[in-house]
N, C-alpha and C positions, 0 to 999 in steps of 0.2 A: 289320822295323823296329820299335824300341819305343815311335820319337819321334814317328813321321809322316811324317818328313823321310825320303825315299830314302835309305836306306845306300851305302855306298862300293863300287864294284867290288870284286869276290873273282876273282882267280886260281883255277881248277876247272883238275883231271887229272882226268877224265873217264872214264868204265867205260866200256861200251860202249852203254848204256842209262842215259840221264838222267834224270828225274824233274823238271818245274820245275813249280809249282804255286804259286798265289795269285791275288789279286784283275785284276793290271795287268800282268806279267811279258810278253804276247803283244802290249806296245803298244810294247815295247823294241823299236828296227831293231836294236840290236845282239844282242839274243836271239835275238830271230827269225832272223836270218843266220847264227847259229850251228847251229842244229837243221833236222836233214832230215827232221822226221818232226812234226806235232803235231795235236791233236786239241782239244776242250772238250768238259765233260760238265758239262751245263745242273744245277745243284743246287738241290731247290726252297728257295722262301725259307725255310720252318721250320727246314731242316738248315742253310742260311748265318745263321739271326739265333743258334740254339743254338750254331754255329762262335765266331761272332765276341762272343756272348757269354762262354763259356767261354776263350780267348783275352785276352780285355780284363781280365778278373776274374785270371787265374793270371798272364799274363804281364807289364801292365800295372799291374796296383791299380786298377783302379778298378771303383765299385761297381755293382752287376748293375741297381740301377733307374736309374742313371746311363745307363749303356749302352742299354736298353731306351726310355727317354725320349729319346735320341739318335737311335737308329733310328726310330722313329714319328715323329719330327718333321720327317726326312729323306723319310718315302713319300710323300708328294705327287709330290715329284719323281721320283719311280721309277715311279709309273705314266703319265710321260709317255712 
């Protein structure tokens, strides 16, 4: 999503192996009811601030001390 805003349902034909990956995707009932199989892989914070850095800058426009001032203001609440 570019806006924040949930995107719209997508129609998927399916291979036999899925791939769903992102921040929130395993908080959908309707994803989770879809797949027989899922797992997480815990990513330390360096490799998700450089993600979502790089991300926000190419995908979005906007600028990297922008971003970086965003995240820091957000940690308090993540070490609850």
């Amino acid at each position: 999503h570019d806006t924040g805003a949930i995107d719209p349902v997508e129609l998927i034909h399916p291979n036999h192996i899925v791939i769903v990956e992102g921040l929130h995707p395993m908080l959908d009932k309707d994803v989770i009811e879809s797949l027989d199989f899922t797992f997480y892989i815990d990513v330390s914070d360096p490799v998700k601030k450089a993600w979502k850095i790089q991300r926000d800058v190419a995908e979005r426009g906007h600028k990297e001390e922008d971003i970086i001032a965003s995240i820091e203001s957000r940690m308090p609440d993540s070490a609850l």
